[in-house]
C-alpha positions, 0 to 999 in steps of 0.5 A: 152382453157388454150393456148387461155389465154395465147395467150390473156395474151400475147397479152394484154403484147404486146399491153400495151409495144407498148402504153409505147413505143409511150408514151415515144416517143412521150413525147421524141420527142418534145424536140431535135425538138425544138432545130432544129426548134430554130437553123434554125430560128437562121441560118435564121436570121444570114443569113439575117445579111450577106445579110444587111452587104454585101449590103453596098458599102464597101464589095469588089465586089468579096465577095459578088460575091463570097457569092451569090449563097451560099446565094441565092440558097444553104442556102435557099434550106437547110433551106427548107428541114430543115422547112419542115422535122421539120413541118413533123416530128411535126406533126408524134409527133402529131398523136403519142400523139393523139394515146397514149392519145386515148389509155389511155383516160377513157371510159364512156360505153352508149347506143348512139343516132347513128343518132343524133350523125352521123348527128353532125359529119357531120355538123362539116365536112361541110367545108370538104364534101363541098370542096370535093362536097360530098353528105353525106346520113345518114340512119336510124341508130341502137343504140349502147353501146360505149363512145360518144367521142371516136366514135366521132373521129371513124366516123370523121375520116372515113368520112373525109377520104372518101372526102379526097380520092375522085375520080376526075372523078366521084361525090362523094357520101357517105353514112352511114347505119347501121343494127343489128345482135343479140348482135352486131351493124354493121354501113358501110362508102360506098364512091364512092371515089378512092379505094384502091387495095386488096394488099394494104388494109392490110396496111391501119390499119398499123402505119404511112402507106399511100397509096401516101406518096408523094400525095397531100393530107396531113396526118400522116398516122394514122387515120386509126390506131388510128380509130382500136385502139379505137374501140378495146378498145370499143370492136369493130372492122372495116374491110374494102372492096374496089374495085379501080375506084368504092370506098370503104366501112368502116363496123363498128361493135360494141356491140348493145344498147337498141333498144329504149331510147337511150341516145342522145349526 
C-alpha cells in the first residue's frame, strides 16, 4: 500500500512538472514568433520595393536580369516556408495554451443531462457532419457526474475527429451509446470512419502525434491528449478499439450520476 502512494505521489509530481513545463512554453513561445512573422512581412515588402525600383527604365538591363530569378523564384519560395512553419507553429502554441488552461480551468463536478448535452454538441458540428455527409445517431444516454464545459470539449472533439478521418469509400455513420456498470458510466463513439491499425493506437493519446502528419487533414495533434488529460481530471478515463477499413470506437467512462433529475445543460 505504502509503494502504491508513493507511486501515486510520484506521479501527481510528474504530471503538475509537465503542466509547469508546457505553461512556460507556450506563454515563451509567443514572442520570438511574432518577431519572425513581423521580420518576414518586412522582407515582403522590401521585396515589393525592389521589384517597383527595378521596373523603372533607368535600372540597366543586366541588374534586373540579374535579380530576377532571386525575386521571382527564390525569395518567394523562402518566404512560403517561412509563412507557412510560422502559422504551424502558431497553431502547436495554440493547442499548448488550450491544453495548459484545460489543465488548470476549475471544475464545477454535476450530475448531467447526457442526452441533452450530446444532441448540443452535435447541433454545433452541423457543418462538420454535413460536409463529411455523416449520419450521427444518439442513444438513450445514462447521466453522469462531471463538469459540463469540460465534457463538452471531451464529446467535440471525438465526433469531430470521427467526421474528419472518414473513409471515402463508405458512408459514415456515427453513433453515441451509452450504459451503466454500478458506480461508473461508460459512453462509446462508434464510427465507421478509417480506422487505425493495433500498432498505432498507443500513439493516439501521445502529444502532437498524428496518424499522416503530412495528410490533408488539418490538426496539431493534441485532441486526443487534451480529451485524456480532461477526463483524468474528472476522474474518468478513454480507450479505444479500431479495426482499419471498418472504423473506430471512442469508450468514455466516468463516475455515474443520478439516475433521475439530472441537471440539464
Amino acid at each position: 500500500m505504502l509503494e502504491l502512494d508513493d507511486a501515486n505521489t510520484e506521479l501527481a509530481q510528474k504530471n503538475e512538472e509537465m503542466e509547469s513545463m508546457i505553461y512556460i512554453a507556450s506563454h515563451d513561445l509567443p514572442s520570438p514568433l511574432v518577431n519572425i512573422q513581423g521580420f518576414s512581412q518586412r522582407l515582403e515588402k522590401a521585396k515589393g520595393d525592389i521589384e517597383t525600383r527595378l521596373a523603372q527604365d533607368d535600372v540597366p538591363e543586366t541588374v534586373r536580369s540579374s535579380l530576377a530569378k532571386v525575386l521571382g523564384e527564390r525569395m518567394p519560395a523562402a518566404l512560403g516556408f517561412i509563412k507557412s512553419s510560422s502559422l504551424k507553429m502558431d497553431a502547436l502554441i495554440n493547442g499548448l495554451l488550450r491544453l495548459s488552461r484545460a489543465g488548470r480551468a476549475p471544475l464545477s463536478i454535476q450530475p448531467l443531462d447526457m442526452n441533452a448535452l450530446l444532441h448540443e454538441i452535435v447541433g454545433t458540428l452541423t457543418i462538420q457532419t454535413q460536409q463529411a455527409s455523416a449520419i450521427v445517431t444518439i442513444g438513450d444516454l445514462p447521466p453522469c457526474l462531471a463538469d459540463s464545459a469540460q465534457i463538452n470539449q471531451v464529446f467535440t472533439n471525438l465526433i469531430d475527429n470521427a467526421s474528419k478521418y472518414r473513409d471515402p469509400a463508405r458512408p459514415l455513420a456515427i453513433t453515441v451509446t451509452g450504459d451503466q456498470h454500478g458506480q461508473r458510466v461508460k459512453y462509446y463513439v462508434a464510427d465507421t470512419g478509417l480506422g487505425i491499425a493495433e500498432e498505432f493506437q498507443p500513439k493516439v493519446w501521445q502529444l502532437f502525434h498524428r496518424l499522416d502528419p503530412n495528410g490533408s487533414i488539418k490538426g496539431e495533434g493534441l485532441g486526443l491528449t487534451l480529451v485524456q488529460r480532461l477526463l483524468e481530471r474528472l476522474h474518468g478515463q478513454i480507450t479505444l478499439k479500431s479495426t482499419p477499413g471498418e472504423g473506430s470506437c471512442f469508450t468514455v467512462e466516468l463516475p455515474a450520476g443520478p439516475s433521475s433529475g439530472a441537471t440539464k445543460t
